[in-house]
C-alpha positions as CSV (number, residue, x, y, z in Angstrom):
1,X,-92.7,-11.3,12.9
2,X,-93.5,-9.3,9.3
3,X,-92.8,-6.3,11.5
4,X,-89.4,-7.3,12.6
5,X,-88.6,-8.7,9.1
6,X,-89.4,-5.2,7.7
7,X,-87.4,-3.2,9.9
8,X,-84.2,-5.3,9.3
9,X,-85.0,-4.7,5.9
10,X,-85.4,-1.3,5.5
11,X,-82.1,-1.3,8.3
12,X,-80.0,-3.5,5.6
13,X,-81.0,-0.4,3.0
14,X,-80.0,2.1,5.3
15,X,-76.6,1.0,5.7
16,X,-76.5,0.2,2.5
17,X,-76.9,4.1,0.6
18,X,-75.2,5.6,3.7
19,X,-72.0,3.2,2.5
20,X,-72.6,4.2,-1.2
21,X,-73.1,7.6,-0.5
22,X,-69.2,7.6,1.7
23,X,-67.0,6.1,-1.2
24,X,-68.8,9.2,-3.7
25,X,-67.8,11.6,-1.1
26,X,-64.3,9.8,-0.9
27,X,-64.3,9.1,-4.6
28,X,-62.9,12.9,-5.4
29,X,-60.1,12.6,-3.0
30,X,-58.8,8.9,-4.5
31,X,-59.1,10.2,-8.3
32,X,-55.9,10.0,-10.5
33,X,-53.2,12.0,-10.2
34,X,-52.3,14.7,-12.8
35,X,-49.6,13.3,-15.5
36,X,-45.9,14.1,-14.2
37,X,-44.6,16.7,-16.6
38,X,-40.6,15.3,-16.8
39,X,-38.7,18.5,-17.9
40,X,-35.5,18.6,-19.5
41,X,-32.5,18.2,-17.0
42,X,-29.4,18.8,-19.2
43,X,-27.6,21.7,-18.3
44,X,-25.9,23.9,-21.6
45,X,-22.7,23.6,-20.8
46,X,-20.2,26.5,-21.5
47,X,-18.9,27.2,-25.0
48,X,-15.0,26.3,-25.1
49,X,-12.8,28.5,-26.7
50,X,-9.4,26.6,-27.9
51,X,-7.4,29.4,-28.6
52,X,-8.4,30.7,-24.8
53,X,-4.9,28.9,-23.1
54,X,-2.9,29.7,-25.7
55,X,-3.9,33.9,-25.7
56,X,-3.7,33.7,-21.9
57,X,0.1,32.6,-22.2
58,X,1.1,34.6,-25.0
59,X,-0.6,37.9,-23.1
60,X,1.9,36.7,-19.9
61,X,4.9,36.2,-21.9
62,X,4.1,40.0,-23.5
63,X,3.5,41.7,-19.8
64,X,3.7,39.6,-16.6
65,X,0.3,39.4,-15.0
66,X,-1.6,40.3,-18.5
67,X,-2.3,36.8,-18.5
68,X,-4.0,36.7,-14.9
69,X,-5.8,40.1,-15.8
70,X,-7.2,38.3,-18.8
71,X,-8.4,35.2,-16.7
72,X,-9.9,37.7,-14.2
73,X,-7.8,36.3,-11.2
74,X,-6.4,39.7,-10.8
75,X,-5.5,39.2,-6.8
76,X,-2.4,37.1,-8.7
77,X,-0.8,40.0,-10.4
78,X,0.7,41.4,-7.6
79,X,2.2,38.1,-6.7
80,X,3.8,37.3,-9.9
81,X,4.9,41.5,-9.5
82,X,6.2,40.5,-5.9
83,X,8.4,37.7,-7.1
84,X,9.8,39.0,-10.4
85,X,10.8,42.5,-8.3
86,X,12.1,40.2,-5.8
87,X,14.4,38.9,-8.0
88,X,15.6,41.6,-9.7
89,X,16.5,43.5,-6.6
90,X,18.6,40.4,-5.9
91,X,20.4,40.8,-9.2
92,X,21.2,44.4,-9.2
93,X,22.2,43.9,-5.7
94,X,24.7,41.7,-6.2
95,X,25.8,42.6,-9.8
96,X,26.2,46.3,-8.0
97,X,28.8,44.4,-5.5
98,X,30.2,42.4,-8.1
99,X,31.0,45.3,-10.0
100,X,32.7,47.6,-7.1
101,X,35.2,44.8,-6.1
102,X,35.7,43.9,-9.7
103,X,36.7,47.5,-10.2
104,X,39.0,48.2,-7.2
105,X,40.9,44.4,-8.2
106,X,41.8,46.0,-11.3
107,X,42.9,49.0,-9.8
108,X,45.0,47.0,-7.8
109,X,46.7,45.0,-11.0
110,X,47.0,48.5,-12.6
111,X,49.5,49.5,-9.8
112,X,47.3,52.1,-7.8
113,X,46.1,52.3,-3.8
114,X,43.4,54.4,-4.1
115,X,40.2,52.2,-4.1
116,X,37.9,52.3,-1.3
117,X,39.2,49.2,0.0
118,X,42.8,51.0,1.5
119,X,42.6,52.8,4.9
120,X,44.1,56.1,4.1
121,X,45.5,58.3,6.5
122,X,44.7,62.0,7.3
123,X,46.5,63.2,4.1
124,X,45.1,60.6,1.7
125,X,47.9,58.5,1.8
126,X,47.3,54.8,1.6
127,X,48.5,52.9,5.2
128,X,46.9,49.1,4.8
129,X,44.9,47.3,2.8
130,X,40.9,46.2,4.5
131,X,41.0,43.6,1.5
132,X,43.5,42.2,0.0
133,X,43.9,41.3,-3.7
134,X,43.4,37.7,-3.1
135,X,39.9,38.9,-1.4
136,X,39.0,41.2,-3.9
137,X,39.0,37.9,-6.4
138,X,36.7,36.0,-4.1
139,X,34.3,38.6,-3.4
140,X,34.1,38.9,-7.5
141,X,33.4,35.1,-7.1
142,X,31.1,35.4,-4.5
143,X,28.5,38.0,-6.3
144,X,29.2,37.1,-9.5
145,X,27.4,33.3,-8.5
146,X,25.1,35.5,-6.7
147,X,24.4,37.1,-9.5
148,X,24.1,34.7,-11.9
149,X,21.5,32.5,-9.4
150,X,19.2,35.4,-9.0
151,X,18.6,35.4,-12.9
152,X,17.7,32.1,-13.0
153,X,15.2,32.8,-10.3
154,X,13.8,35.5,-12.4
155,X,13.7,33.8,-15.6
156,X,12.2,30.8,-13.4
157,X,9.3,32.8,-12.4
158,X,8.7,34.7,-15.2
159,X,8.0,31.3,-17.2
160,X,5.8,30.4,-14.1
161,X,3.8,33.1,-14.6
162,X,3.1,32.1,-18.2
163,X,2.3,28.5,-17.1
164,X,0.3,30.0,-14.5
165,X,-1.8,32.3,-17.0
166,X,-2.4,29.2,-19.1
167,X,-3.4,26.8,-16.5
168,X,-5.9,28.7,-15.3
169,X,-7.2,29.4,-18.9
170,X,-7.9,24.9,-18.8
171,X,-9.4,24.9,-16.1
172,X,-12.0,27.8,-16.5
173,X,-13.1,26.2,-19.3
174,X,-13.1,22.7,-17.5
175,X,-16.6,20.9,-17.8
176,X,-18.2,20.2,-14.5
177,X,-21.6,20.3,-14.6
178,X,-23.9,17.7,-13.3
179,X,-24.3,15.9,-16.6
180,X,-20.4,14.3,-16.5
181,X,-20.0,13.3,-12.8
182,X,-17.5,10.5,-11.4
183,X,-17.9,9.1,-7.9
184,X,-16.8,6.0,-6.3
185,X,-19.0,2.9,-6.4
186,X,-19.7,0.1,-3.9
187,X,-21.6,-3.1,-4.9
188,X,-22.4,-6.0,-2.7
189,X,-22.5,-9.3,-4.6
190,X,-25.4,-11.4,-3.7
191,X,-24.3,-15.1,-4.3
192,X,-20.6,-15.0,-2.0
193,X,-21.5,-11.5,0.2
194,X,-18.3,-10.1,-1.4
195,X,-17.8,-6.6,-2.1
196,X,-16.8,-4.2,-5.2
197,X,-15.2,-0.8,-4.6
198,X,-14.6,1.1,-7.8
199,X,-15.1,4.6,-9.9
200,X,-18.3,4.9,-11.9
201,X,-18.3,7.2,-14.7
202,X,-22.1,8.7,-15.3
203,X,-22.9,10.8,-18.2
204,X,-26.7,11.9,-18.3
205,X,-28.0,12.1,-22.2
């Protein structure tokens, strides 16, 4: 009986330093964890130049496609090029044809049959008229309006290629980094299971 009492005692002990010794061998694993350094999360954000929009324009107005050149979009210049030459072919087009029919109708109120709009016979003699005087004054009409419209179109995109220049210029220097961020928002109210859809506006200090 003291024999079996002795080896459930020194059985008890056993256990008893082989568990101490397993949570000292744990005990380096389950130590604390190193501090969490929080760095700092703000982003600089760009340095805005006021006086950026305005130079943009002002370099447009000087030389079309300055502007763009300045902004560094330079695959725009030969777009705003394209559709100012556009419409300047368009105007000297038509102010060319305005021109020779203004000329033979006062040719014709002067007395003479000699502008390019008589057929003329083998000696040069006048035989019939291709356009009469009456069509002479609606042809001066015509590309005279012609005229006119294409200038407009001109003027029209030159000043678009000023607001262009100047657009741009904002909206480079638009602030969009992660600091200033709006998204929409959903909230589920907990007392009547309704729901909220909005904007929320976050700005990170």
């Amino acid at each position: 009986m003291p024999n079996k009492f002795l080896i459930a005692l020194v059985t008890v002990i056993c256990c008893c330093f082989s568990s101490f010794s397993q949570e000292k061998e744990k005990a380096p694993t389950d130590s604390i964890p190193p501090p969490i350094v929080i760095t700092d999360t703000i982003v600089n954000s760009k340095t805005i130049d006021p006086l950026r929009p305005a130079k943009a324009a002002f370099l447009s107005a000087v030389l079309p496609g300055l502007g763009q050149a300045y902004n560094k979009k330079y695959w725009k210049i030969p777009i705003v090029y394209g559709a100012l030459g556009t419409g300047m072919y368009f105007y000297l087009n038509n102010d060319r044809e305005y021109r020779r029919y203004r000329d033979a109708f006062r040719r014709r109120l002067a007395g003479f049959e000699d502008d390019e709009f008589f057929n003329f016979d083998e000696n040069g003699n006048a035989i019939s008229e291709r356009v009469s005087e009456d069509g002479l004054r609606r042809a001066q009409q015509l590309f005279r309006r012609n005229k006119e419209i294409s200038l407009l179109v001109t003027i029209g995109l030159y000043a678009l290629n000023i607001i262009d220049a100047n657009v741009d210029a904002h909206l480079l220097q638009y602030n969009v980094d992660e600091n200033l961020t709006l998204a929409p928002h959903y909230e589920l109210n907990d007392i009547d299971r309704s729901s909220t859809v909005g904007l929320s506006l976050n700005w990170k200090f």
